[in-house]
C-alpha positions as CSV (number, residue, x, y, z in Angstrom):
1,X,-18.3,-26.8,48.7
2,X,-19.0,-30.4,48.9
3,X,-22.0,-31.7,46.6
4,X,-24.0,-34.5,48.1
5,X,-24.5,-38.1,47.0
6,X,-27.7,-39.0,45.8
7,X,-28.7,-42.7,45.0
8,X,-30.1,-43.2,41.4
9,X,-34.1,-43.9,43.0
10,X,-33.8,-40.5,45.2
11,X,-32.7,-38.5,42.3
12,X,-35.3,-39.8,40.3
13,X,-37.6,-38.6,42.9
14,X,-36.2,-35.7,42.9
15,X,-36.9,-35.1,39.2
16,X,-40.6,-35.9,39.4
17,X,-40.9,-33.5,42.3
18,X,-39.0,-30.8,40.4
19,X,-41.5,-31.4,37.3
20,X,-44.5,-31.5,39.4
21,X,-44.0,-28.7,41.3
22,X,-42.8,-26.8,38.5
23,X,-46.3,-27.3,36.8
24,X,-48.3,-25.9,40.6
25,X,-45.7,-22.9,40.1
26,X,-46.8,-22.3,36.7
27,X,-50.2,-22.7,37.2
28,X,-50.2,-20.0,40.4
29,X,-48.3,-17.4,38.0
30,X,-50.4,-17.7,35.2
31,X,-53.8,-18.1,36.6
32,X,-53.4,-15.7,40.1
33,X,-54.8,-18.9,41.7
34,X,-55.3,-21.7,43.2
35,X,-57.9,-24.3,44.1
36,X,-58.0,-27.1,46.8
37,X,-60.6,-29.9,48.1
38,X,-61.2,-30.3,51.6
39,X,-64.1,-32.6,52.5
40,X,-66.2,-32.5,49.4
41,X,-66.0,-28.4,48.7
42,X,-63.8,-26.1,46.9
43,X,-61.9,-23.6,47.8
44,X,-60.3,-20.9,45.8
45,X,-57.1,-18.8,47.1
46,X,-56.0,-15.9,45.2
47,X,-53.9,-13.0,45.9
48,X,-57.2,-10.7,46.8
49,X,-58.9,-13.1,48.7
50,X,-56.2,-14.5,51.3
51,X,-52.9,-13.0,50.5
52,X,-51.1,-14.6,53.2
53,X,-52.0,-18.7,52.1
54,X,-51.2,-17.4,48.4
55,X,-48.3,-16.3,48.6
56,X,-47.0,-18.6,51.5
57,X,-47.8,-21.3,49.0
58,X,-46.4,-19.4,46.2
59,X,-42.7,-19.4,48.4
60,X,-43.3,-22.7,49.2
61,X,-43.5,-24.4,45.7
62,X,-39.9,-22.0,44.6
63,X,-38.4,-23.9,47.3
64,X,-39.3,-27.4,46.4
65,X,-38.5,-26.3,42.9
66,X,-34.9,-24.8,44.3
67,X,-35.0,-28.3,46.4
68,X,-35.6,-30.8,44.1
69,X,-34.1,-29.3,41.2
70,X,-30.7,-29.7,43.0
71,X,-31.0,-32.9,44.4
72,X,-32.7,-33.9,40.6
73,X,-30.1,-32.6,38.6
74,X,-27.2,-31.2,40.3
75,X,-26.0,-33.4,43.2
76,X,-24.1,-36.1,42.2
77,X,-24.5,-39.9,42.5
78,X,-23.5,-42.1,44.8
């Protein structure tokens, strides 16, 4: 399998993605929720209360985590 070259900025980038996200993904497993703003109000999403938005958003952030993490840490540079 050949590994792609990332350039020192993009797997920088990569990094901070892989941290931030890592912190959303924590945050959904530990609370059961999350919150958004969307023109001025609140809204909450949990597993009860829209199912399908949780846990789309749930998969979502394990692939930017899968994502980043390998373009952060595994790929190598150019």
């Amino acid at each position: 399998m050949i590994l792609p070259k990332v350039d020192k900025a993009g797997q920088w980038l990569a990094r901070f993605f892989f941290v931030v996200f890592s912190m959303l993904l924590f945050q959904d497993i530990a609370v059961d929720s999350f919150s958004y703003r969307q023109m001025g109000r609140q809204h909450l999403v949990s597993a009860e209360g829209s199912p399908f938005k949780y846990y789309f958003a749930f998969l979502w952030d394990i692939l930017i985590v899968l994502v980043s993490g390998f373009f952060g840490f595994i790929a190598k540079r150019k």
